[in-house]
Backbone bond lengths (Angstrom), bond angles and torsions (degrees), N, CA, C in turn:
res aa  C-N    CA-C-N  psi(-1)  N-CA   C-N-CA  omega(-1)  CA-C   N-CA-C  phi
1 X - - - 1.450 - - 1.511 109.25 -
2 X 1.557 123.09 148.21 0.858 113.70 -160.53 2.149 105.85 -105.61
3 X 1.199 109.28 23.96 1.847 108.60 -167.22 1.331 94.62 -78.86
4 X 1.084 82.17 165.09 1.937 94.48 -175.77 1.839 100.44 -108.03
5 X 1.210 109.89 127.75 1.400 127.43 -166.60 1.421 112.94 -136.69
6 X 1.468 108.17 57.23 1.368 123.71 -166.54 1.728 114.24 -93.99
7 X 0.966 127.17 155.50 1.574 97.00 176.99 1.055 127.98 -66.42
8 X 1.225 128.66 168.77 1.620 115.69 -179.35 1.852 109.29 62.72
9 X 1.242 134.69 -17.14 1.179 130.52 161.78 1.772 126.89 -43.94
10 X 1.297 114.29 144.41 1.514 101.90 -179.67 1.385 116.21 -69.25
11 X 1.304 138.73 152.49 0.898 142.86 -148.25 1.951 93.70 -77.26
12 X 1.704 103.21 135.61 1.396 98.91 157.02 1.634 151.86 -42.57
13 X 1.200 136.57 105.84 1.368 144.60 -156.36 1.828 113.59 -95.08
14 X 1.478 100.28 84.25 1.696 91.15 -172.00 1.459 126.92 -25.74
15 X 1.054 142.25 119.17 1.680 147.45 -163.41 1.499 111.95 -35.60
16 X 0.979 107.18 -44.89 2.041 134.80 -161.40 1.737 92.37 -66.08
17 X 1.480 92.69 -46.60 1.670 105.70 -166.97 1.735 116.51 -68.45
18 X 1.798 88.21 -37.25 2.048 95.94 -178.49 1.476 87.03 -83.80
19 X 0.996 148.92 -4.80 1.472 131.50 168.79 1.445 111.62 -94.26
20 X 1.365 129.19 -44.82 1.245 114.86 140.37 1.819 124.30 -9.37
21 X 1.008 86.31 -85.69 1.615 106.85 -173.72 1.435 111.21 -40.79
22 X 1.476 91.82 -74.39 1.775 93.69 -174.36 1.738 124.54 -49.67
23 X 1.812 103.95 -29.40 1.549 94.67 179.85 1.872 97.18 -90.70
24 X 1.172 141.59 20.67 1.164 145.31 125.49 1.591 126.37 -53.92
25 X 1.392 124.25 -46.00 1.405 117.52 140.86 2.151 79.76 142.77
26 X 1.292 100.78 34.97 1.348 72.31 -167.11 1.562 89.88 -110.68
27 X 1.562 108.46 136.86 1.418 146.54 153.50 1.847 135.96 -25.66
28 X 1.115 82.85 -39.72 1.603 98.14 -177.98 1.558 94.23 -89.77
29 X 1.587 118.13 -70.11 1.621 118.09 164.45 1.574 100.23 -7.96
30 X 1.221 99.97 -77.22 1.905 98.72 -159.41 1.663 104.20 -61.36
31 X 1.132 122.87 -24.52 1.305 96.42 174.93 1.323 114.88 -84.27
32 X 1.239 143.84 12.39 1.618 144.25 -143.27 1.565 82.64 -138.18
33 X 0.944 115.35 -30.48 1.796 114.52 -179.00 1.645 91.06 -72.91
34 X 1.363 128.67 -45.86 1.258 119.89 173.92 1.203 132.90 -63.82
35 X 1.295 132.14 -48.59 1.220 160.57 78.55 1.734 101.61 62.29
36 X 1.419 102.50 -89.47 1.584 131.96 172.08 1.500 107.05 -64.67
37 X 1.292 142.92 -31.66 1.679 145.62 178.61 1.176 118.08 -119.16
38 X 1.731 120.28 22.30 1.551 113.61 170.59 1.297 111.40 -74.26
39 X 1.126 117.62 -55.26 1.623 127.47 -149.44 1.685 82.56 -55.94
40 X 1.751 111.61 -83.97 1.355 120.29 -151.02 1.921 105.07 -59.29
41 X 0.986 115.27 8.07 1.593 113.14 161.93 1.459 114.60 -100.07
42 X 1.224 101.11 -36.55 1.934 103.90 154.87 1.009 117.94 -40.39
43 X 1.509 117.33 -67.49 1.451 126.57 179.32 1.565 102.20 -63.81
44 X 0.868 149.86 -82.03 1.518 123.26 -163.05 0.871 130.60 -69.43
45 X 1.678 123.76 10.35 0.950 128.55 160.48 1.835 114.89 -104.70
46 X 1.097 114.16 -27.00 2.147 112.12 168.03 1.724 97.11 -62.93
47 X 1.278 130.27 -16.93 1.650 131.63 -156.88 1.875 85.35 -73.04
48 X 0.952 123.48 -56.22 1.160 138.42 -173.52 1.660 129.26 -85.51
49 X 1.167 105.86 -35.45 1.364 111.52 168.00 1.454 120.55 -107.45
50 X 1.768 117.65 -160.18 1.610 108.79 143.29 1.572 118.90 -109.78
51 X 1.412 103.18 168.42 1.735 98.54 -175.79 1.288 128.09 -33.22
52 X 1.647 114.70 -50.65 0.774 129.86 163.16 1.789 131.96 -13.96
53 X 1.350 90.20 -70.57 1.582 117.08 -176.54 1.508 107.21 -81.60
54 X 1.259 115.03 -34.81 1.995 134.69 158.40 1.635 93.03 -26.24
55 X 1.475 114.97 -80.30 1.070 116.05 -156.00 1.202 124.62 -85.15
56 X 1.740 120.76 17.17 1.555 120.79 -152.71 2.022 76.53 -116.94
57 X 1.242 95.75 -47.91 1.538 110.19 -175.67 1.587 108.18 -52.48
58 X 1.837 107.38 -44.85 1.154 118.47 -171.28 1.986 109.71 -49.47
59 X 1.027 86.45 -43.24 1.518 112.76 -153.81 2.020 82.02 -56.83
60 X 1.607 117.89 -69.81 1.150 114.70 -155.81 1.387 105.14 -71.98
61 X 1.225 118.65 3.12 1.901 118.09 176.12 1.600 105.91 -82.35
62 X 1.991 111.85 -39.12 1.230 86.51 179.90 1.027 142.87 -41.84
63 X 2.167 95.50 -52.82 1.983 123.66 176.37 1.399 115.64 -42.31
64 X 1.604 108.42 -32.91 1.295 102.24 -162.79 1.851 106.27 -78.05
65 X 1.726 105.39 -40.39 1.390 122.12 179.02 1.643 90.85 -55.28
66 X 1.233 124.52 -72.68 1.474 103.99 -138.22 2.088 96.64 -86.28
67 X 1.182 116.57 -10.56 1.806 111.73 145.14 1.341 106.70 -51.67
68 X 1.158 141.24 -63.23 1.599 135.11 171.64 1.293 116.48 -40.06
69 X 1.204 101.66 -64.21 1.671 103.70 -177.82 1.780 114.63 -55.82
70 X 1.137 108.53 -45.69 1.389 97.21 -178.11 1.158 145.24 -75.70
71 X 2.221 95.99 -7.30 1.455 107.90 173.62 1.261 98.40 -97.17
72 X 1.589 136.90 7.61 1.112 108.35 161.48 1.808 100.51 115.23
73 X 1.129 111.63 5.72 1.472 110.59 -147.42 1.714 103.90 -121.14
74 X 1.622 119.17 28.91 1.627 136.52 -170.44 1.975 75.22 -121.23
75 X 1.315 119.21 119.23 1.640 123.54 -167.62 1.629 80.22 -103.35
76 X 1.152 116.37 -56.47 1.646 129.86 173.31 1.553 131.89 -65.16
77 X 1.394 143.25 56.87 1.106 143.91 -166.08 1.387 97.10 -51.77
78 X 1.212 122.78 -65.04 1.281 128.12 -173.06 1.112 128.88 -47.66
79 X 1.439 124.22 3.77 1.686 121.19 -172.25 1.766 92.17 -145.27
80 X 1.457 104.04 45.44 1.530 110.96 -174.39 1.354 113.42 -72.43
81 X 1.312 124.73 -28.36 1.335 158.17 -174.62 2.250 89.91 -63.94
82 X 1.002 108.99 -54.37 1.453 117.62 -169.83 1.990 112.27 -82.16
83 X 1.692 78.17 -50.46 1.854 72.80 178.12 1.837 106.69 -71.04
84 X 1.675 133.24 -15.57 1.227 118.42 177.69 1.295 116.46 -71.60
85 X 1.393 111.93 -38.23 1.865 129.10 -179.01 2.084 103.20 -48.57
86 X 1.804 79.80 -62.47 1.757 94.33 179.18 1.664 115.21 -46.49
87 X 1.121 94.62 -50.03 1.722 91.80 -175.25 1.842 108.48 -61.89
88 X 1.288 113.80 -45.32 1.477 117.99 171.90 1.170 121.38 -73.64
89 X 1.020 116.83 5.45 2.064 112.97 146.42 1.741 100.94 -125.07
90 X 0.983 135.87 0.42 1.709 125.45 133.71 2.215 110.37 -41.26
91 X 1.163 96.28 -61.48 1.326 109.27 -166.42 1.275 88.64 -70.50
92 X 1.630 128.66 -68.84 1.415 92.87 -163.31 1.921 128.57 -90.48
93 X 1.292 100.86 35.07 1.612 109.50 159.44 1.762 99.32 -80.61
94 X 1.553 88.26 -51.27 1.602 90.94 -162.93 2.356 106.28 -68.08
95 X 0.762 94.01 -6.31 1.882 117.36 174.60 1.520 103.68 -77.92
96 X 1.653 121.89 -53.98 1.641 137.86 176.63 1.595 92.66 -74.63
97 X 1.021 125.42 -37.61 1.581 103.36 174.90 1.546 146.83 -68.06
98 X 1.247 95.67 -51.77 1.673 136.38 144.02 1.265 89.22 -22.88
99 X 1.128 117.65 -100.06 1.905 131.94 -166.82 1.192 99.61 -31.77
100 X 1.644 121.92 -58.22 1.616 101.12 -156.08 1.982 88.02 -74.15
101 X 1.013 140.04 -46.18 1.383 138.80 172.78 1.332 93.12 8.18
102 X 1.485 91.46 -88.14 2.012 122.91 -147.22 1.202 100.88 -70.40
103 X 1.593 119.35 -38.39 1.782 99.03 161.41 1.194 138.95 -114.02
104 X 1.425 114.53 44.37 1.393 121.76 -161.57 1.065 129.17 14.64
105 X 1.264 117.88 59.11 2.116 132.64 -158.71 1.579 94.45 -146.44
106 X 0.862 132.75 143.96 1.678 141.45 177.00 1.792 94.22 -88.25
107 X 1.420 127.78 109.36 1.444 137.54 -164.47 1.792 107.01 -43.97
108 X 1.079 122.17 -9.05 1.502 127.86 167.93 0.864 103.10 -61.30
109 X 1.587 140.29 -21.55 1.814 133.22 -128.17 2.070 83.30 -105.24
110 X 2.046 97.59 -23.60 1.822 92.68 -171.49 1.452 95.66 -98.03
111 X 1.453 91.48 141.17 1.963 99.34 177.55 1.354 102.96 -90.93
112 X 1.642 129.63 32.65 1.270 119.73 176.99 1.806 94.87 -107.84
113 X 1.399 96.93 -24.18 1.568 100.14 -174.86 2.093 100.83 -85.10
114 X 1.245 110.75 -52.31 1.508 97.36 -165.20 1.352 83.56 -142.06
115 X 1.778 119.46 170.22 1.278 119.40 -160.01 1.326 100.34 -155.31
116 X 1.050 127.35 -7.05 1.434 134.06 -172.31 1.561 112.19 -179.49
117 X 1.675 98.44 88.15 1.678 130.92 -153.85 1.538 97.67 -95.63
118 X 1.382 124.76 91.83 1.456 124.16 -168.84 1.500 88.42 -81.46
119 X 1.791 112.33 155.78 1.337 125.75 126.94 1.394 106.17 -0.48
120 X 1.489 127.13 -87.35 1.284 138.93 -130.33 1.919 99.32 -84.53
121 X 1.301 116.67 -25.28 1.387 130.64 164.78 1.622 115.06 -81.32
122 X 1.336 104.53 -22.34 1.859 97.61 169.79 1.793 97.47 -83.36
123 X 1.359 127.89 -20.58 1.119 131.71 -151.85 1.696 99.63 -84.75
124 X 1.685 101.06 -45.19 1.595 100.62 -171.59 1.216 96.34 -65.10
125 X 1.808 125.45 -48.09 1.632 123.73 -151.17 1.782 93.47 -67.02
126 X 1.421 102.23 -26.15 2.511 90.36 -179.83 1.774 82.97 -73.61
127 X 1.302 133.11 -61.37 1.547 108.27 -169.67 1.438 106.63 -40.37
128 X 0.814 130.21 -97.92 1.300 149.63 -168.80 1.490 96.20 -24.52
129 X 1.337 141.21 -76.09 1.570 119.69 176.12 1.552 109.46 -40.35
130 X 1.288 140.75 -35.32 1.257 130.06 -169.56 1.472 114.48 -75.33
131 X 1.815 104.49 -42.15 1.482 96.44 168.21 1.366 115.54 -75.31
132 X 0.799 132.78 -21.80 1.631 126.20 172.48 1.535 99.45 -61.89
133 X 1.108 148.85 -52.53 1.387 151.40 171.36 1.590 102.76 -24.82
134 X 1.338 101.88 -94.18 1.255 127.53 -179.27 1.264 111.00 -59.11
135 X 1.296 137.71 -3.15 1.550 125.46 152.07 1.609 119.29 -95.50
136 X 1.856 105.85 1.23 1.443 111.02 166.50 1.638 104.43 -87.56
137 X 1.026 104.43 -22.29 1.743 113.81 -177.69 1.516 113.70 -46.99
138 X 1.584 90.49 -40.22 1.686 102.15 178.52 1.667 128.46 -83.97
139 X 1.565 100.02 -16.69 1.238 90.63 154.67 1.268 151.34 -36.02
140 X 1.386 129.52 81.63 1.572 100.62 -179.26 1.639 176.72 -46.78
141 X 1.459 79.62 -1.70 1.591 120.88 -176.28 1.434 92.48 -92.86
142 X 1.573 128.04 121.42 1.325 102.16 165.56 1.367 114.67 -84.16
143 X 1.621 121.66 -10.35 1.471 118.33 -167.03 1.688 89.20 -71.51
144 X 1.704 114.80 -28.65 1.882 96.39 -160.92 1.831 82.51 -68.97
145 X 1.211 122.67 -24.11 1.623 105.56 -165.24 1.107 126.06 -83.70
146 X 0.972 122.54 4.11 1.742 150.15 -140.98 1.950 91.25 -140.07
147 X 1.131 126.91 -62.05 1.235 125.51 176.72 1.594 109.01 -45.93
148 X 1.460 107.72 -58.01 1.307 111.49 -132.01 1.787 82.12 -88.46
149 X 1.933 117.14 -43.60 1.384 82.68 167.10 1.550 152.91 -63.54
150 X 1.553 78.90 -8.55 2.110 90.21 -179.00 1.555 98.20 -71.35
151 X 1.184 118.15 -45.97 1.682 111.08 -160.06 1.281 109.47 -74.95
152 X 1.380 127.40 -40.18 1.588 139.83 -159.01 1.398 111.68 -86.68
153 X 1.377 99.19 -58.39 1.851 124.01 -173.11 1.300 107.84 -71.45
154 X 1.646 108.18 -59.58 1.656 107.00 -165.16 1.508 101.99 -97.76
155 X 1.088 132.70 -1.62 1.190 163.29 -154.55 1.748 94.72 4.66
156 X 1.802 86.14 82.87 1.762 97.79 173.37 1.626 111.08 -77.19
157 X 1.502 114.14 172.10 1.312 121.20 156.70 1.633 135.00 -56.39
158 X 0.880 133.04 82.44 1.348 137.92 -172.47 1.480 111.10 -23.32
159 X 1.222 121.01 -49.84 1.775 127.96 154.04 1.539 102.44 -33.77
160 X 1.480 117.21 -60.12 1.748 118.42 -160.53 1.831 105.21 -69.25
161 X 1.554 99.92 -33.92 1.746 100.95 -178.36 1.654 109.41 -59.41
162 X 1.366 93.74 -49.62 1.282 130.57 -160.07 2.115 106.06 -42.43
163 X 1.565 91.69 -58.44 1.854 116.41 158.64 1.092 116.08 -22.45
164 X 1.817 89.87 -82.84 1.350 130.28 -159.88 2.111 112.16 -61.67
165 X 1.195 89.60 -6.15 1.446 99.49 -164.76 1.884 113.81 -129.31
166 X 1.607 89.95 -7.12 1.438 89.30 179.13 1.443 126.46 76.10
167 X 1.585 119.15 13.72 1.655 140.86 -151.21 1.509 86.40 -93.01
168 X 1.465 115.01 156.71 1.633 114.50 146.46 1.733 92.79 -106.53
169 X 1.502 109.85 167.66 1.397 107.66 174.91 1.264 115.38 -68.50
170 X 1.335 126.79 -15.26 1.421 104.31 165.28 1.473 128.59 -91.68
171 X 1.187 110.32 -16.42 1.391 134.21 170.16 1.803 101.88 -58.56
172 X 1.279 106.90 -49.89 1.753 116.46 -173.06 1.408 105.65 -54.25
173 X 1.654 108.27 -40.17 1.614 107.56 -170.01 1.680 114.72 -82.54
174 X 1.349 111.17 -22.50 1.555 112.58 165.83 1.580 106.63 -58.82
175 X 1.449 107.64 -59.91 1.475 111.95 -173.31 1.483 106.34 -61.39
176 X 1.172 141.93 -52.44 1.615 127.40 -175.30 1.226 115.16 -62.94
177 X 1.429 100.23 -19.89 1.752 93.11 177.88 1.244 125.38 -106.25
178 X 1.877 114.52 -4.75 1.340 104.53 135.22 1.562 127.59 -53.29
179 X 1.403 104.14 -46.01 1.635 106.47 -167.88 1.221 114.59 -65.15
180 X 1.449 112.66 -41.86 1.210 92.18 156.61 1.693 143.11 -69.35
181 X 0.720 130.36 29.87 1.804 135.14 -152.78 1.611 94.15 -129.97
182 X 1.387 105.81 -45.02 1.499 124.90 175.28 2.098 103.54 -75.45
183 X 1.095 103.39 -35.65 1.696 98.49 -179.96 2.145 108.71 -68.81
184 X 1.762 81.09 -32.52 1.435 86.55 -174.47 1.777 110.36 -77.67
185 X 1.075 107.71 -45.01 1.728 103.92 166.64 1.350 108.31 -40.16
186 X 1.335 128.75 -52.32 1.578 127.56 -165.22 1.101 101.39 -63.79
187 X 1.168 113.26 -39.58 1.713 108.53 -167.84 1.352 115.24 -71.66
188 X 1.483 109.89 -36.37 1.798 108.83 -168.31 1.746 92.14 -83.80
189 X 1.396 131.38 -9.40 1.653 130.82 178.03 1.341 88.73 -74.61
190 X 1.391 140.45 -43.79 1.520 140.59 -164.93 1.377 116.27 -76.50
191 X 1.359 98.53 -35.91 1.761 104.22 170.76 1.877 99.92 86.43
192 X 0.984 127.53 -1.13 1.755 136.76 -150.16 1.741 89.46 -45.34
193 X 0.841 123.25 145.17 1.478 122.22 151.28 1.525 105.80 -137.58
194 X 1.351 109.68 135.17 1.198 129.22 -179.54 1.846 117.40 -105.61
């Protein structure tokens, strides 16, 4: 489990219960959910990155966790410990992507992100693009599969999808963010760990 049980720490809050709470609207909950899941989201998230990027990534996993949590949308209280980790290497694939985006460099190329890029770490990141492939394959929507590889994979122009697909831009952002929501269900049904 990943709570922090340090001395002097606030006392542990069964998972079921801070999800309770927080989609109740309560405040303190959400910080005790942080509170209780900093450290071990640190750690699986420095495993992969550097601190640096740990904590920039960290930061947008909380919003996204406790936006989930409060619409209602954590089906599993009990494995909160797993869906917080999961969501913070969701974000930071989508963090390694971004980067190589904006600088057309594969994020290895910055020594702030990784510093010593083994064989066996170029090896997981080709797994890991392949299962991401082939777990969009299964999507059933082909537009979510078709979207999500143009933007992510081939990382087209949102203008060019946008055409090519008949989207208005606001229309594009409903649809990617269904597709994605649906890419992310598949993934946490798969369990993938990378």
């Amino acid at each position: 489990m990943l709570s922090n049980s340090s001395p002097g720490a606030s006392p542990v809050i069964p998972p079921e219960q801070l999800v309770t709470r927080i989609e109740q609207g309560d405040t303190v909950a959400e910080h005790q959910l942080v509170v209780q899941y900093q450290r071990g989201l640190m750690l699986a998230l420095s495993r992969k990155s550097s601190i640096d990027v740990a904590e920039d990534v960290c930061q947008e996993t909380w919003r996204v966790v406790l936006e989930n949590i409060r619409a209602g949308k954590v089906r599993e209280p009990e494995r909160l410990a797993a869906y917080v980790v999961q969501t913070g290497r969701n974000q930071l694939l989508m963090h390694f992507r971004k980067y190589a985006a904006h600088t057309g460099a594969p994020h290895e190329a910055d020594s702030d992100l990784t510093t010593d890029e083994t064989p066996e770490t170029q090896l997981r990141h080709q797994r890991l693009r392949t299962a991401i492939g082939a777990l969009l394959n299964e999507l059933p929507q082909e537009r979510d599969r078709e979207l999500l590889r143009r933007f992510y994979l081939q990382e087209q122009e949102k203008g060019e999808i946008c055409k090519s697909l008949t989207l208005t831009e606001r229309h594009f952002h409903r649809v990617l963010h269904r597709a994605r929501q649906r890419f992310r269900e598949l993934w946490e049904q798969t369990e993938m760990h990378w």
